[in-house]
C-alpha positions in Angstrom: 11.1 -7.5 -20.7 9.6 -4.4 -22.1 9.9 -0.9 -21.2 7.6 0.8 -19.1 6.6 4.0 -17.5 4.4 4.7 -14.3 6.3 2.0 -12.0 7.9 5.4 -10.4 7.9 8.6 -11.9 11.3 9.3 -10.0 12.8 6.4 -11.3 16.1 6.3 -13.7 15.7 2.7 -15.1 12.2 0.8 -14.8 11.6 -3.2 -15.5 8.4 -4.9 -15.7 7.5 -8.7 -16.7 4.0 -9.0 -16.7 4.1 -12.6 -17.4 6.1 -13.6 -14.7 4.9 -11.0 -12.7 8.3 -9.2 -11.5 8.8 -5.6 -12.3 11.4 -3.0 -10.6 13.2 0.1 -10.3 16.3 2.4 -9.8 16.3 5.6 -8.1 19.6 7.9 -8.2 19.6 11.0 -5.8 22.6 12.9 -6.1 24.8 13.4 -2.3 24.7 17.5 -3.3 20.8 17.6 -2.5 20.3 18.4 0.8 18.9 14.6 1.9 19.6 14.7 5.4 19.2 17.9 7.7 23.0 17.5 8.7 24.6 16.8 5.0 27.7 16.5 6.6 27.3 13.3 8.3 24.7 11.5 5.3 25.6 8.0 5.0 24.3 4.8 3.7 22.8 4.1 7.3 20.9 7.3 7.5 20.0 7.2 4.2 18.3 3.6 4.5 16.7 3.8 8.0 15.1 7.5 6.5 13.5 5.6 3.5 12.7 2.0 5.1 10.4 3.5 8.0 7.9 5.0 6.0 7.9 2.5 3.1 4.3 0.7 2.8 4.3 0.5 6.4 0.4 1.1 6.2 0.6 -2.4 4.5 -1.2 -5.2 6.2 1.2 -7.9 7.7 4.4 -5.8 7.0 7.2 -7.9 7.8 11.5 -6.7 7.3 14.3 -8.9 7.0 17.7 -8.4 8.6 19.6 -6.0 6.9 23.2 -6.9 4.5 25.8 -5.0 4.6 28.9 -5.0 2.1 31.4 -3.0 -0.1 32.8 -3.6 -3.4 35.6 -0.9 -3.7 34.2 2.1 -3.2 30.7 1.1 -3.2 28.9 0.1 0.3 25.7 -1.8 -0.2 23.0 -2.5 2.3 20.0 -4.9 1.4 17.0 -6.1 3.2 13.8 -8.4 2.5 10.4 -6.5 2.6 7.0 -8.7 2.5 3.5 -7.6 3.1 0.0 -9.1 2.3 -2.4 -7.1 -0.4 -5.7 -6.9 1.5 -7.4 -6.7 -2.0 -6.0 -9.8 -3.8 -4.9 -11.4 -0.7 -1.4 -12.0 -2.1 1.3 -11.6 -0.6 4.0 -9.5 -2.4 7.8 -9.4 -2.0 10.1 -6.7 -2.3 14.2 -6.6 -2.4 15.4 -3.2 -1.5 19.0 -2.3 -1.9 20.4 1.1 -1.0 23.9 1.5 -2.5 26.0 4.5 -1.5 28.8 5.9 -3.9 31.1 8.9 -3.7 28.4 11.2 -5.0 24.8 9.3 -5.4 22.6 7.3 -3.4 20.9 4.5 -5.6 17.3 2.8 -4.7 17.2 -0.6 -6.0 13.4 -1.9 -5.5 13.1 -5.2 -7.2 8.9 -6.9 -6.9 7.5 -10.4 -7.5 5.2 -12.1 -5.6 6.7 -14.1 -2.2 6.0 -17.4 -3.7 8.7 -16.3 -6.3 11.3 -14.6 -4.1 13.3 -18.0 -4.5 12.8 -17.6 -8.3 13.8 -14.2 -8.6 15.9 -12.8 -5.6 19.4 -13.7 -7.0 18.4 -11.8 -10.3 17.4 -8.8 -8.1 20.4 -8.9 -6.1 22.6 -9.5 -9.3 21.0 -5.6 -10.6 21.5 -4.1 -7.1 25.5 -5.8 -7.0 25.9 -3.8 -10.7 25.1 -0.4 -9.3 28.2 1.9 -9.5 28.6 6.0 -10.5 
Protein backbone atom coordinates (compact mmCIF):
# COMPACT_ATOMS: atom_id res chain seq x y z
CA UNK A 1 0.00 0.00 0.00
CA UNK A 2 1.22 3.49 -0.41
CA UNK A 3 -0.23 6.63 0.59
CA UNK A 4 -2.15 8.65 -1.67
CA UNK A 5 -4.01 11.86 -2.12
CA UNK A 6 -6.87 12.78 -4.78
CA UNK A 7 -9.07 9.45 -4.02
CA UNK A 8 -11.38 12.18 -2.01
CA UNK A 9 -10.33 15.37 -0.93
CA UNK A 10 -12.93 14.98 2.00
CA UNK A 11 -11.40 11.92 3.04
CA UNK A 12 -9.65 11.28 6.63
CA UNK A 13 -7.72 8.04 5.66
CA UNK A 14 -7.10 7.02 1.86
CA UNK A 15 -5.79 3.45 0.50
CA UNK A 16 -4.81 2.64 -2.87
CA UNK A 17 -3.09 -0.64 -4.51
CA UNK A 18 -2.46 -0.04 -7.91
CA UNK A 19 -1.26 -3.50 -8.49
CA UNK A 20 -4.14 -5.17 -7.32
CA UNK A 21 -6.29 -2.57 -8.23
CA UNK A 22 -8.24 -1.91 -4.87
CA UNK A 23 -8.10 1.50 -3.36
CA UNK A 24 -10.52 3.21 -0.60
CA UNK A 25 -11.61 5.71 1.78
CA UNK A 26 -12.90 7.06 5.18
CA UNK A 27 -15.00 9.90 5.60
CA UNK A 28 -15.88 11.30 9.28
CA UNK A 29 -18.65 14.03 9.56
CA UNK A 30 -19.10 15.17 12.95
CA UNK A 31 -23.24 14.70 14.41
CA UNK A 32 -22.89 18.77 15.38
CA UNK A 33 -22.96 19.73 11.57
CA UNK A 34 -26.23 20.31 10.65
CA UNK A 35 -26.58 16.96 8.15
CA UNK A 36 -30.11 16.47 8.17
CA UNK A 37 -32.73 19.46 8.14
CA UNK A 38 -34.25 18.01 11.45
CA UNK A 39 -30.84 17.25 13.47
CA UNK A 40 -32.91 16.04 16.06
CA UNK A 41 -34.04 12.91 14.61
CA UNK A 42 -30.37 12.10 12.31
CA UNK A 43 -29.68 8.52 12.44
CA UNK A 44 -27.71 5.95 10.65
CA UNK A 45 -30.88 5.30 8.39
CA UNK A 46 -31.31 8.83 7.24
CA UNK A 47 -27.92 9.34 6.99
CA UNK A 48 -27.40 6.22 4.48
CA UNK A 49 -30.58 6.51 2.32
CA UNK A 50 -29.32 10.65 2.01
CA UNK A 51 -25.85 9.47 0.64
CA UNK A 52 -26.79 6.16 -1.34
CA UNK A 53 -29.50 7.86 -3.70
CA UNK A 54 -27.36 10.15 -5.31
CA UNK A 55 -24.11 8.06 -5.34
CA UNK A 56 -22.98 7.28 -9.18
CA UNK A 57 -26.40 6.69 -9.95
CA UNK A 58 -25.64 8.27 -13.46
CA UNK A 59 -23.52 5.09 -13.73
CA UNK A 60 -24.53 2.65 -16.44
CA UNK A 61 -25.98 -0.66 -15.07
CA UNK A 62 -26.16 0.57 -11.42
CA UNK A 63 -27.02 -2.29 -9.38
CA UNK A 64 -27.44 -2.20 -4.98
CA UNK A 65 -27.34 -4.96 -2.70
CA UNK A 66 -29.49 -5.53 0.26
CA UNK A 67 -28.47 -3.56 2.98
CA UNK A 68 -26.62 -5.09 6.76
CA UNK A 69 -27.47 -3.96 9.65
CA UNK A 70 -25.54 -4.53 13.05
CA UNK A 71 -24.07 -3.02 16.33
CA UNK A 72 -21.08 -3.60 18.21
CA UNK A 73 -21.56 -1.67 21.51
CA UNK A 74 -22.26 1.47 20.77
CA UNK A 75 -21.57 1.42 17.27
CA UNK A 76 -24.51 0.58 14.64
CA UNK A 77 -23.23 -0.40 11.25
CA UNK A 78 -25.09 -0.64 8.01
CA UNK A 79 -23.36 -2.07 4.70
CA UNK A 80 -24.43 -2.64 1.25
CA UNK A 81 -22.94 -3.90 -2.21
CA UNK A 82 -22.75 -1.27 -5.00
CA UNK A 83 -21.76 -2.47 -8.80
CA UNK A 84 -21.88 -0.58 -11.99
CA UNK A 85 -20.29 -0.95 -15.48
CA UNK A 86 -17.60 1.76 -16.75
CA UNK A 87 -18.94 2.62 -20.17
CA UNK A 88 -15.20 3.62 -21.07
CA UNK A 89 -13.29 0.48 -20.18
CA UNK A 90 -16.26 -1.63 -20.06
CA UNK A 91 -15.31 -3.01 -16.65
CA UNK A 92 -17.38 -3.43 -14.22
CA UNK A 93 -16.37 -1.99 -10.88
CA UNK A 94 -17.40 -2.90 -7.25
CA UNK A 95 -17.86 -0.80 -4.37
CA UNK A 96 -18.52 -1.82 -0.39
CA UNK A 97 -20.07 1.05 1.34
CA UNK A 98 -20.43 1.05 5.10
CA UNK A 99 -22.04 3.90 7.00
CA UNK A 100 -21.19 3.47 10.74
CA UNK A 101 -22.92 5.68 13.26
CA UNK A 102 -21.26 6.63 16.67
CA UNK A 103 -22.29 8.84 19.52
CA UNK A 104 -20.86 11.87 17.83
CA UNK A 105 -19.61 11.02 13.97
CA UNK A 106 -20.92 9.45 11.05
CA UNK A 107 -18.09 7.47 9.23
CA UNK A 108 -18.15 6.64 5.13
CA UNK A 109 -16.35 3.55 4.51
CA UNK A 110 -16.04 3.22 0.57
CA UNK A 111 -13.84 0.31 -0.24
CA UNK A 112 -13.17 -0.28 -4.71
CA UNK A 113 -11.86 -3.18 -6.66
CA UNK A 114 -13.08 -4.39 -9.67
CA UNK A 115 -16.31 -7.10 -9.37
CA UNK A 116 -14.28 -9.91 -10.52
CA UNK A 117 -12.29 -9.32 -7.19
CA UNK A 118 -15.13 -8.59 -4.79
CA UNK A 119 -14.62 -12.37 -3.53
CA UNK A 120 -10.92 -11.44 -3.15
CA UNK A 121 -11.21 -8.40 -1.32
CA UNK A 122 -14.73 -7.89 0.39
CA UNK A 123 -13.84 -9.52 3.80
CA UNK A 124 -10.70 -7.09 3.88
CA UNK A 125 -13.16 -4.22 3.23
CA UNK A 126 -15.56 -5.23 5.68
CA UNK A 127 -12.69 -6.12 8.23
CA UNK A 128 -11.76 -1.80 7.93
CA UNK A 129 -15.43 -0.86 8.08
CA UNK A 130 -15.96 -3.46 11.47
CA UNK A 131 -12.70 -1.25 13.01
CA UNK A 132 -14.46 1.99 12.78
CA UNK A 133 -15.09 3.43 16.32
CA UNK A 134 -14.80 7.37 17.81
Amino acid sequence: MSKTGGLNNDAAIQFRNMVKDVSGYVIKEGKSVKLFDDPANQDINQYYDQFIKDFLQDKPERKIGSVIQSTNGDVKFMSTDLTFLDDETMIYYYYFIGIAETKNNFYKVICISTLDNKNLFKSDFQKIFNSVKD
